[in-house]
C-alpha positions in Angstrom: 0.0 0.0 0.0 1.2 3.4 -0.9 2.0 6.5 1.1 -1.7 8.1 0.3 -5.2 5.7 0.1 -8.2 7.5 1.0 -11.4 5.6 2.6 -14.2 6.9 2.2 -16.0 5.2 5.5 -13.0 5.8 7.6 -12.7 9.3 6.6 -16.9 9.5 7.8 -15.9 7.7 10.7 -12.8 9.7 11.9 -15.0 12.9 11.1 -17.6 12.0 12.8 -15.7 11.1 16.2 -13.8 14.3 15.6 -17.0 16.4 15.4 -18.9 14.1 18.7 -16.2 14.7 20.9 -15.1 18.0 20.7 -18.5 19.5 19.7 -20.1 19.2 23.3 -16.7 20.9 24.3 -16.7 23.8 21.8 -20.3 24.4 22.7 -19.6 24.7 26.9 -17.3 27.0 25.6 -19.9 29.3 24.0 -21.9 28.9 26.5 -19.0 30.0 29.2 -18.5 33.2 26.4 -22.3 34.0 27.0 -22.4 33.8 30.6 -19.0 36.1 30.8 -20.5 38.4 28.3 -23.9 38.9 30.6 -22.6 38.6 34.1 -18.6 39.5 34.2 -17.9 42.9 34.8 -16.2 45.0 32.7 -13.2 45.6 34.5 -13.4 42.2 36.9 -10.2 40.5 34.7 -8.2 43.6 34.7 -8.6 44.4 38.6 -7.9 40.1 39.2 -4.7 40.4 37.0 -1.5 42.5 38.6 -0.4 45.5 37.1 3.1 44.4 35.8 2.8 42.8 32.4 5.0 39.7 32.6 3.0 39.0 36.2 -0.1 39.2 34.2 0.8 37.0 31.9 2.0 34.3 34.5 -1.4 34.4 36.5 -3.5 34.2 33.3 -1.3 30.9 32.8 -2.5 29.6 35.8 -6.6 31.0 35.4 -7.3 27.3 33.6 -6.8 25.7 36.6 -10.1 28.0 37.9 -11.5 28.0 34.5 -10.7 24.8 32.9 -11.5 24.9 29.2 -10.7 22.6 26.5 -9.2 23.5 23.4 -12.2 22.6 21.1 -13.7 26.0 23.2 -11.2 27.7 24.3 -11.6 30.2 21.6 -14.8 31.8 22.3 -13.7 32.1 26.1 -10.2 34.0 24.9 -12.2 36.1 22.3 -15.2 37.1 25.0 -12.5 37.8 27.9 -10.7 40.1 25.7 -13.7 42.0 24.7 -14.0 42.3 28.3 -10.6 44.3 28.6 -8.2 40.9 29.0 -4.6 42.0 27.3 -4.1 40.3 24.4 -0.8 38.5 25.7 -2.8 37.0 28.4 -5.4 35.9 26.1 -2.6 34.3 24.3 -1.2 32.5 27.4 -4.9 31.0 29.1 -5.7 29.9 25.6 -2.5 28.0 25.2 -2.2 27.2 28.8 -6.0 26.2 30.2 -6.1 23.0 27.4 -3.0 21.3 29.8 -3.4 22.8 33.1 -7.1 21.6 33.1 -7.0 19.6 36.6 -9.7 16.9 34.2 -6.4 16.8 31.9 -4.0 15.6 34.6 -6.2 13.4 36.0 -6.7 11.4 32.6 -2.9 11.8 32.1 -2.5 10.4 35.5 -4.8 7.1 34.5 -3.3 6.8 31.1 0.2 6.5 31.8 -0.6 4.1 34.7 2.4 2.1 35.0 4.4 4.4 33.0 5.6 7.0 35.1 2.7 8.6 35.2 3.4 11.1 37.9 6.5 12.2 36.4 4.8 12.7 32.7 1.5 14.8 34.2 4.0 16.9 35.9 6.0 17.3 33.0 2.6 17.8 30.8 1.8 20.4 33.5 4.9 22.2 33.6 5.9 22.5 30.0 2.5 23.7 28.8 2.4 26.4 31.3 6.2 27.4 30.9 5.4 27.6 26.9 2.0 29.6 27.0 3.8 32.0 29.7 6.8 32.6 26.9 4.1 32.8 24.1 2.1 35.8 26.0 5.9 37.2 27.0 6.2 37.7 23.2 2.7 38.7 22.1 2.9 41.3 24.5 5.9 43.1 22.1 3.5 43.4 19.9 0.7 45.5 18.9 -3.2 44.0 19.2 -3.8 44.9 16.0 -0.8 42.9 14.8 -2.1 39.7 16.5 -5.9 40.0 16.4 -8.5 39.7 13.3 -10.6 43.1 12.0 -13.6 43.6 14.5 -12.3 41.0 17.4 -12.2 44.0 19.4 -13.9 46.8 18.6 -17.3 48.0 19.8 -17.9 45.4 22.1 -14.8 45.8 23.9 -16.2 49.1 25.3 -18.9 48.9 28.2 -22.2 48.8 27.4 -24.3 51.0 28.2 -27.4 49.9 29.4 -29.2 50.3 32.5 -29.0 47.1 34.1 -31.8 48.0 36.9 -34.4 47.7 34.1 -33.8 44.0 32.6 -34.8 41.5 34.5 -33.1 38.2 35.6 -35.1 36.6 32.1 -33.4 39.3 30.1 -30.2 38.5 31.2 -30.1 35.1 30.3 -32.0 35.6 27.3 -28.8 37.7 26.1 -26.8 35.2 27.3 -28.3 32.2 24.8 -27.7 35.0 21.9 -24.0 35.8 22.4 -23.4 32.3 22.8 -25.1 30.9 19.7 -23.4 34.0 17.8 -19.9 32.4 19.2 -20.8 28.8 18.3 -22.2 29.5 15.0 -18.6 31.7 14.4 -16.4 29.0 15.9 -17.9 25.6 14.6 -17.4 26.8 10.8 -13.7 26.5 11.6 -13.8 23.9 13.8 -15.7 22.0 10.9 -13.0 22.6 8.5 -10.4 21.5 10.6 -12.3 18.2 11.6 -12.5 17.4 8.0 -8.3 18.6 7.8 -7.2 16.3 10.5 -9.8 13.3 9.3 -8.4 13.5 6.0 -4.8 13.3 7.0 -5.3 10.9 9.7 -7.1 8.8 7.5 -5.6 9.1 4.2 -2.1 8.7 5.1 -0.7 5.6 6.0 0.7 5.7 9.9 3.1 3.2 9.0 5.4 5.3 7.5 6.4 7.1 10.9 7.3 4.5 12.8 10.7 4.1 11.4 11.1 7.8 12.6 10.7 6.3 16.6 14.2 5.1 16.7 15.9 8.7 16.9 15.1 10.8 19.4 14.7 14.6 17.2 12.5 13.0 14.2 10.7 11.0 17.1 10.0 14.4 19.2 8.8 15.6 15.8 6.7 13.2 14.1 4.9 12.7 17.3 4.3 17.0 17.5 3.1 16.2 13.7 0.8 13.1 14.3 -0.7 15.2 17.6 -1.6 18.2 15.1 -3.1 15.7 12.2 -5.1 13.4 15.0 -6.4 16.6 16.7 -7.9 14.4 19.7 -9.5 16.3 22.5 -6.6 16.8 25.6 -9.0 14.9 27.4 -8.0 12.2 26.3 -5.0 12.4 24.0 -3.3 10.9 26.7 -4.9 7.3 26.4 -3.6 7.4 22.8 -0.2 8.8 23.7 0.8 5.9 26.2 -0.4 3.4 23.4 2.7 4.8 21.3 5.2 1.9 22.9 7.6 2.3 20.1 8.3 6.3 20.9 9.8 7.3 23.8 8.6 9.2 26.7 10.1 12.6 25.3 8.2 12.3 21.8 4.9 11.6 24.0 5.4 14.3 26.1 5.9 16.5 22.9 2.2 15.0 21.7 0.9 15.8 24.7 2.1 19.4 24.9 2.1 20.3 21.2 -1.8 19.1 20.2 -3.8 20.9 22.6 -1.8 24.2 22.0 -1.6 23.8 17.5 -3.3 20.9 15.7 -5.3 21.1 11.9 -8.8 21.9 13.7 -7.1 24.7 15.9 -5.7 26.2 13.0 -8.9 26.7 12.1 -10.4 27.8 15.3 -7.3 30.7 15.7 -9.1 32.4 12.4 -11.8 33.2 14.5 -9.5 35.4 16.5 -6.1 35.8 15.4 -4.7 37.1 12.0 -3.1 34.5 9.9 0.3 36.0 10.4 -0.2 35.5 13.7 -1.0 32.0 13.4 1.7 31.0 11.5 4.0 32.3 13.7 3.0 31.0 16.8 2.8 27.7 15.1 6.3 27.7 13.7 7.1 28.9 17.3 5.7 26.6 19.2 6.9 23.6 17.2 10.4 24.9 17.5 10.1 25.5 21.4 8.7 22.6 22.5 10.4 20.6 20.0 13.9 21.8 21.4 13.0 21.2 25.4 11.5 18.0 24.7 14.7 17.1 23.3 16.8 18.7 26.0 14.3 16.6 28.2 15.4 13.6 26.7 18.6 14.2 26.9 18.6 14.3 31.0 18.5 10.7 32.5 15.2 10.3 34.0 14.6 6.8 34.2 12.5 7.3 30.9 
């Protein structure tokens, strides 16, 4: 069988589970966008964060732990905080960051590595994410917002509203609520559509078999495992249950498919565009390829008992 054989079924099928699993996730994210939009106060997330920028940026790291998010709706959250008044460089870093530091995420990690120094890689998982969204905000924040962000992310609706909340009652509220979160998921799940059908395509398409020769040297194993976490695009819910399955890689490459997917796969790069200008994208994908890419392999370079 050659390099490229395309399925039909499987490519339904692997579409299909793609779209089940994260679209439950991409819609509690709308919903969370909604409920911020109604109820969060305008200037609640810059009072919470601390007036020094680099600070900032290392508590909005940590704000997944509060408000754990996966990545499939991440993107609505990040895009409704900011019209709140959340920098953009801490946008950037909860995005990357909440996906990993999710406590849901280091339990699963926890049960799937079972066995396999599984405390040491949740750590690890923790660690790494959260050191690589902090550096990622560290840099957005030398740039501009308009540099980073789409036309219209924010505009209008980043300023307060005025409206006299004393006359709309508790119905009102909520009623606003459904309609800013349908407005997100109707935004988001076009992208998140298109990126399903990327990764099932690849995933499906493509035969597997051809990486496997790549496990036996530690670089093009760190790499074709960031690669194969990108073209899978499996919820960091569970990525982890496939990651310990990879026997023939070693711990380093699976922690680099652990950290990588949730931060860039196909159906993120999708998801971004509902935010983020495609120079943007592009760079923080080449970025965070090269970073974690590099400290995985410093990682496996230390003698941990991997």
């Amino acid at each position: 069988m050659g390099w490229f054989h395309f399925s039909l079924p499987d490519f339904e099928y692997a579409f299909l589970s793609i779209l089940l699993e994260g679209v439950p996730f991409l819609l509690g994210g709308a919903i969370l966008s909604g409920i911020l939009e109604e109820f969060l106060p305008q200037s609640l997330m810059t009072r919470l964060l601390p007036r020094d920028p680099r600070l900032a940026v290392v508590t909005s790291g940590l704000l997944g732990v509060i408000f754990p998010v996966c990545e499939c709706g991440i993107v609505p959250v990040v895009r409704r905080l900011m019209r709140k008044g959340l920098p953009v460089s801490c946008g950037v870093t909860y995005m990357l960051a909440a996906p990993i530091v999710n406590p849901l995420v280091i339990l699963s990690t926890l049960a799937a590595f079972r066995g396999q120094a599984a405390w040491e890689m949740a750590s690890l998982r923790f660690l790494l994410g959260l050191f690589v969204a902090i550096l990622a905000g560290w840099v957005a924040n030398c740039f501009s917002p308009k540099s980073i962000l789409r036309s219209g992310v924010v505009t209008s609706e980043g300023t307060p509203h005025h409206r006299h909340e004393e006359s709309r009652t508790i119905l009102d509220r909520f009623q606003n609520t459904a309609t800013v979160a349908t407005k997100d998921f109707l935004d988001v799940a076009v992208y998140f559509v298109l990126g399903a059908a990327a990764a099932s395509l690849f995933s499906t398409a493509v035969n597997q078999e051809i990486i496997l020769p790549l496990a036996a040297h530690p670089v093009l194993a760190i790499a074709s495992l960031m690669g194969l976490a990108s073209v899978l695009s499996v919820c960091s819910t569970t990525d982890a249950f496939i990651a310990a399955t990879l026997t023939t890689f070693p711990m380093a490459a699976k922690l680099a498919f652990l950290v990588f997917g949730p931060m860039m796969d196909f159906k993120l790069l999708f998801l971004y565009g509902a935010a983020f200008s495609r120079r943007f994208i592009v760079f923080l994908a080449l970025g965070l390829f090269l970073v974690i890419g590099l400290l995985c392999w410093r990682i496996s370079t230390l003698n941990l008992g991997w």
